[in-house]
N, C-alpha and C positions, 0 to 999 in steps of 0.2 A: 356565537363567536366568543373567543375568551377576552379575559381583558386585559391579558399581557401578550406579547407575542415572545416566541422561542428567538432569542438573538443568534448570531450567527457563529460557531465555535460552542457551543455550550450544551452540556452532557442531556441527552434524551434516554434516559434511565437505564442505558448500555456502556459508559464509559465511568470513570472511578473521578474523573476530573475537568473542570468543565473548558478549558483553553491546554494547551501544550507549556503555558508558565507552572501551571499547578500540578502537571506531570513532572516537568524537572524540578519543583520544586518537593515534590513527595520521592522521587527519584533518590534526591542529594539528601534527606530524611533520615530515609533506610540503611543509605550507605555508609551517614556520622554513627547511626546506631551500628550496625556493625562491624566500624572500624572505636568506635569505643571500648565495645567489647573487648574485641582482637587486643585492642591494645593493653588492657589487663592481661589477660589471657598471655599474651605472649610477652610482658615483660618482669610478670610479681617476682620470678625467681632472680631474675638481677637485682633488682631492686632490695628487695629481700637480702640477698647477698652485699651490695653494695653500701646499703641507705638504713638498713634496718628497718624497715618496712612492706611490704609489698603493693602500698598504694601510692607508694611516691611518683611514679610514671601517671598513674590515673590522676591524680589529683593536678597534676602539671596537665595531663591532656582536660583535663576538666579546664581548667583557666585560659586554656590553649583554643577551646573552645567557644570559651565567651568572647574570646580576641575577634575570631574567626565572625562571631555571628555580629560584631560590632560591622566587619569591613562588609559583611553580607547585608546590612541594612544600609552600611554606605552607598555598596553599589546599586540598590534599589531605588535608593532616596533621591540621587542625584539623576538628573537628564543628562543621558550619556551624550549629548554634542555638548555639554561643559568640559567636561573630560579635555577634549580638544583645547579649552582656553585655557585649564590650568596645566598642559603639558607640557611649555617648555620649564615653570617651575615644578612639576614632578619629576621630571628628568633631572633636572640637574642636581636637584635634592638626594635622588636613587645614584647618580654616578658621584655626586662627593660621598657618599657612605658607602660606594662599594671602592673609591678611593681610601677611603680611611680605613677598611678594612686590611689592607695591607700594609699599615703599618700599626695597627694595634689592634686589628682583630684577635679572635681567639683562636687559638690551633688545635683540632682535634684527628687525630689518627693520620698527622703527617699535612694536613689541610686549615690554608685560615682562610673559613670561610664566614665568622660571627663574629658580630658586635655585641658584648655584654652589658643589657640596657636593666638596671633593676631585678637583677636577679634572672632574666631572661636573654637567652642566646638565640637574637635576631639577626638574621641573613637576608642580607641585600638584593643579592642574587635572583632570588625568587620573585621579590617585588619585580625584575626587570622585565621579568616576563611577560608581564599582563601591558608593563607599562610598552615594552614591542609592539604588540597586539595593537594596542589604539596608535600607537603612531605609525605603524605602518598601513591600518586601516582610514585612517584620514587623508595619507599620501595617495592610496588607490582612491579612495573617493572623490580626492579634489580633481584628480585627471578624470575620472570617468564624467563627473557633473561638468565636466569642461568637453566635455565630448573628444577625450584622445584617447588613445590606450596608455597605462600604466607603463613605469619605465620601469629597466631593472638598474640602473645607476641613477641614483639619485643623491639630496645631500641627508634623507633621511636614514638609507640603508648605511651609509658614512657612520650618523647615529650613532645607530644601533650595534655596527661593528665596535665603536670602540667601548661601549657597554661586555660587549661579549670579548675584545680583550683580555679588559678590567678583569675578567670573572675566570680566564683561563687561566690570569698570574695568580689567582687563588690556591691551588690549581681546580678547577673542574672545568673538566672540558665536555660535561654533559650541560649543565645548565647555561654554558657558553653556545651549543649547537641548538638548546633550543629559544635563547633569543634570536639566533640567527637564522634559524630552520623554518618557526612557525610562520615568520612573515613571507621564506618565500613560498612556500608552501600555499600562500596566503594568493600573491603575485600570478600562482599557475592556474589558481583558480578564477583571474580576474582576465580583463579583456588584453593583455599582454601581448604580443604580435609572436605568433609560431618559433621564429627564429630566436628571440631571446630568451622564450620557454627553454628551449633545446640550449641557451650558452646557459642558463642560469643551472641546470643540473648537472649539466659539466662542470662547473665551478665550485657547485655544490660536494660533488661527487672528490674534489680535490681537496677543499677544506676538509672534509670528514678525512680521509688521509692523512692530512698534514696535523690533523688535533691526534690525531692517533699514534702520529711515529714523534712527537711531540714532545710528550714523556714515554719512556722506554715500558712503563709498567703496562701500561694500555696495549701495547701490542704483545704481550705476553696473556692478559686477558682476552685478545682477538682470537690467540691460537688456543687460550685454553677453552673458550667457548666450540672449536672445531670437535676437540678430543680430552673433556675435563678430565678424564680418568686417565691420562697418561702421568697427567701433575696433581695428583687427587689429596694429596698433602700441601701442595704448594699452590700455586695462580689457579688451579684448577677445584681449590678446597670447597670458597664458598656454593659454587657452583654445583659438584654433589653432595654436599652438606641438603642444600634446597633441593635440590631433587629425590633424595634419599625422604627428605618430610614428605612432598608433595605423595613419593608413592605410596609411602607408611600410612595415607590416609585412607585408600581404599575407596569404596563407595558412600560410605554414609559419614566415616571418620571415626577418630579415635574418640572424639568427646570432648567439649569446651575443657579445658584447662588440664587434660590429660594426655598432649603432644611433648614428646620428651625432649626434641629439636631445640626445644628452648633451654633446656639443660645445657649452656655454654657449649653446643654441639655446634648451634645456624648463628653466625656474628650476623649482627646487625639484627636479630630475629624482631625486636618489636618497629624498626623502620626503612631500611630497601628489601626487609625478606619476609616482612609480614604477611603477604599472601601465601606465604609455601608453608608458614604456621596453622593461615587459616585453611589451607589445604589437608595438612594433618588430622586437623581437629575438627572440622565439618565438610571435608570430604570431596569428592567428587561432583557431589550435588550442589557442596556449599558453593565451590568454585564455579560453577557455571550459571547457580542463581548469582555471585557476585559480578561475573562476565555477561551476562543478557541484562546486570541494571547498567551498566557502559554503555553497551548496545543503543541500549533503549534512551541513555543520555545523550549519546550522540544522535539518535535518529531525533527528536523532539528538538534539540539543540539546532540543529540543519532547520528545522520546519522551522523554527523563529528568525533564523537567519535571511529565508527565505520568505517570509512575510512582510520583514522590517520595511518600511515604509520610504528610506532613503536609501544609497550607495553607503554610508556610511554604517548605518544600523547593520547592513547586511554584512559588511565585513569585519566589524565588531563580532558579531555578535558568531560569525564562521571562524573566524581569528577564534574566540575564546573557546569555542567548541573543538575545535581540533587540540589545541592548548591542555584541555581536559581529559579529551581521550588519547590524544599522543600519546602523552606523558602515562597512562594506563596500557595502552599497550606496550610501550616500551619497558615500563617494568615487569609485566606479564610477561614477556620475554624473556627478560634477564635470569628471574624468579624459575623459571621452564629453564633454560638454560639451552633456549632457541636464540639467545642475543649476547654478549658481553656483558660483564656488570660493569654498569655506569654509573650505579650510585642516584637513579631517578625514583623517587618515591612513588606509592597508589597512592592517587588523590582521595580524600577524605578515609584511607583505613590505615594510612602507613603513620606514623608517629612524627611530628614534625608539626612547631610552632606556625613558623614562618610560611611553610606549605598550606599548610590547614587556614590560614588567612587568605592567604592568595588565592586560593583554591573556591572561596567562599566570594571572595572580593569577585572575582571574575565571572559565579553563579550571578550574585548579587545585578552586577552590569547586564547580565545575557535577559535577567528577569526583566530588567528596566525596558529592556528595547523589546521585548518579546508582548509586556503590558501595553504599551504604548502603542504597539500593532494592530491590539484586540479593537472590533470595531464598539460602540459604545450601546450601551443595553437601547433597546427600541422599545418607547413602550405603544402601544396602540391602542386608544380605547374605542370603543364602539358606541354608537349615539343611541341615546337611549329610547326605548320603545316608544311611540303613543299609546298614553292611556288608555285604555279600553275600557269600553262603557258597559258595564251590567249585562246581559241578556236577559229580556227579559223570559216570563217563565212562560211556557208553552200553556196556551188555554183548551180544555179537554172539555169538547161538546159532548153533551148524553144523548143518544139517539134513544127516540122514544118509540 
């Protein structure tokens, strides 16, 4: 008998990792290295042009990085039911600065959506995200540990709307649909009563509408997404700009740092069109090793959700994983130009401060609850033998 025993979750010399925490956490690994790259790759010729350098973007995502891997141990370190006690002061913290961002934010390409802290251009917006996530995951928790179903009027979705306000007078009305989207999204998955399932999409289905005909540019993006090539100069530009990369890349691709897309052809090329760069340049292949680590983020993401030990963990920890891959599929869309461009970034490959933190911040929380699940190593020893006494030596008679 040995003298440890095999714990429960733990790799028997057929799996690369020994729990589904060290999956997502090799998962989200792969993805920084690759979106590190990308980001060189698809930004040294502006840069170059702009800054005189071509490490300027890399050297900011380098810093942008360590931001990131700070809020990544944040959310490791702390016990995600704290979270819950300090949310009414994180909330109000994230809605005065995305107050304050409208009147002295910074404005870029027609949008003030940053605060200039230090030389760095921090959006508020993004933090709201996450901070949705736990407060609408507490809301579903405290009705379900009270034994009722979840409601869809509450004073938390109140909240949360005027977060997603705040974030439309920006204007973006992407990051406004998905503090609003992922919780209910959150809600249909929870013990909710049939009936308000069915009103909460309907309502759903009219806000998206109503953010759309909002501002006038967005439903010129709706129609150019129909038929990009009819406005392939105008509302319809960026749209086969990406597509024109994505198919330039072929099978294998044109080769790290040899996609010409980024030649002022793809606007936005190192962040909402970084994947159609990295389509270019590694290809057909690269693209769908980069789509099966999502995949596989959301499947392991789900197992921990599904594990967590309370109603709260569980919908933490679903919250952030949709939050993850949403947000990945939607630009994987946009990028294909099977969706509108909305301006949503890939998490961990697209270029962005404040993403790249939040994007970590909410790995960080999903590891906490997913550790906390794992049951605790078993050691077993076995009692030790009795002594055995000599034999003695066999005595060999001589027959005479």
């Amino acid at each position: 008998m040995n003298g440890d025993a095999q714990p429960q979750g733990t790799s028997d010399g057929r799996k690369f990792w020994m729990n589904d925490c060290e999956a997502v956490l090799g998962i989200v690994a792969v993805l920084l290295i690759i979106g590190s790259i990308n980001v060189f790759s698809s930004s040294f010729v502006l840069a170059e042009t702009n800054f005189g350098t071509p490490y300027f973007f890399l050297r900011k995502h380098g810093l942008n990085l360590v931001a990131g891997i700070f809020f990544l141990w944040l959310g490791i370190g702390i016990n995600y039911h704290r979270w819950r006690t300090f949310m009414p002061l994180i909330f109000f913290g994230v809605l005065a600065t995305l107050v304050l961002v409208l009147f002295v934010g910074t404005t870029v390409n027609g949008a003030q959506r940053w605060l200039s802290v230090a030389g760095f251009q921090i959006q508020p917006a993004e933090f709201a995200k996450v901070v949705a996530v736990l407060i609408e995951a507490a809301c579903i928790a405290s009705r379900v540990n009270m034994g009722r179903p979840s409601l869809l009027l509450t004073p938390q979705l109140f909240l949360l709307g005027i977060m997603a306000l705040l974030i439309e007078r920006e204007p973006d009305g992407a990051t406004a649909a998905i503090v609003v989207g992922v919780p209910c999204v959150m809600m249909l998955f929870s013990n909710m009563k049939k009936k308000d399932k069915l009103c909460m999409i309907g309502l759903g289905g009219l806000l998206l509408v109503l953010i759309c005909f909002v501002q006038p540019y967005r439903v010129l993006r709706v129609l150019a997404m129909l038929d990009p090539w009819a406005d392939a100069q105008g509302a319809g530009y960026q749209v086969v700009q990406s597509m024109q990369a994505i198919g330039s890349g072929g099978l294998m691709g044109m080769g790290l740092g040899v996609g010409i897309s980024k030649y002022h052809y793809l606007p936005e090329a190192h962040t909402d069109f970084a994947f159609a760069v990295l389509c270019q340049e590694a290809g057909f292949l690269g693209a769908v090793f980069v789509f099966l680590l999502f995949a596989s983020f959301a499947y392991y993401g789900i197992r921990i959700a599904q594990k967590a030990k309370d109603p709260l963990g569980q919908n933490v920890a679903f919250g952030l994983t949709i939050l993850i891959v949403g947000q990945a599929v939607g630009n994987l869309f946009m990028v294909g130009g099977w969706g509108p461009v909305i301006g949503v970034p890939l998490p961990f490959i697209s270029y962005g401060g404040s993403s790249l933190a939040v994007s970590l911040w909410a790995v960080g929380i999903l590891l906490n609850i997913g550790w906390k699940s794992v049951p605790p190593k078993m050691v077993v020893t076995s009692a030790p033998l009795p002594e055995s006494t000599p034999l003695e030596k066999p005595r060999i008679r001589r027959i005479k």
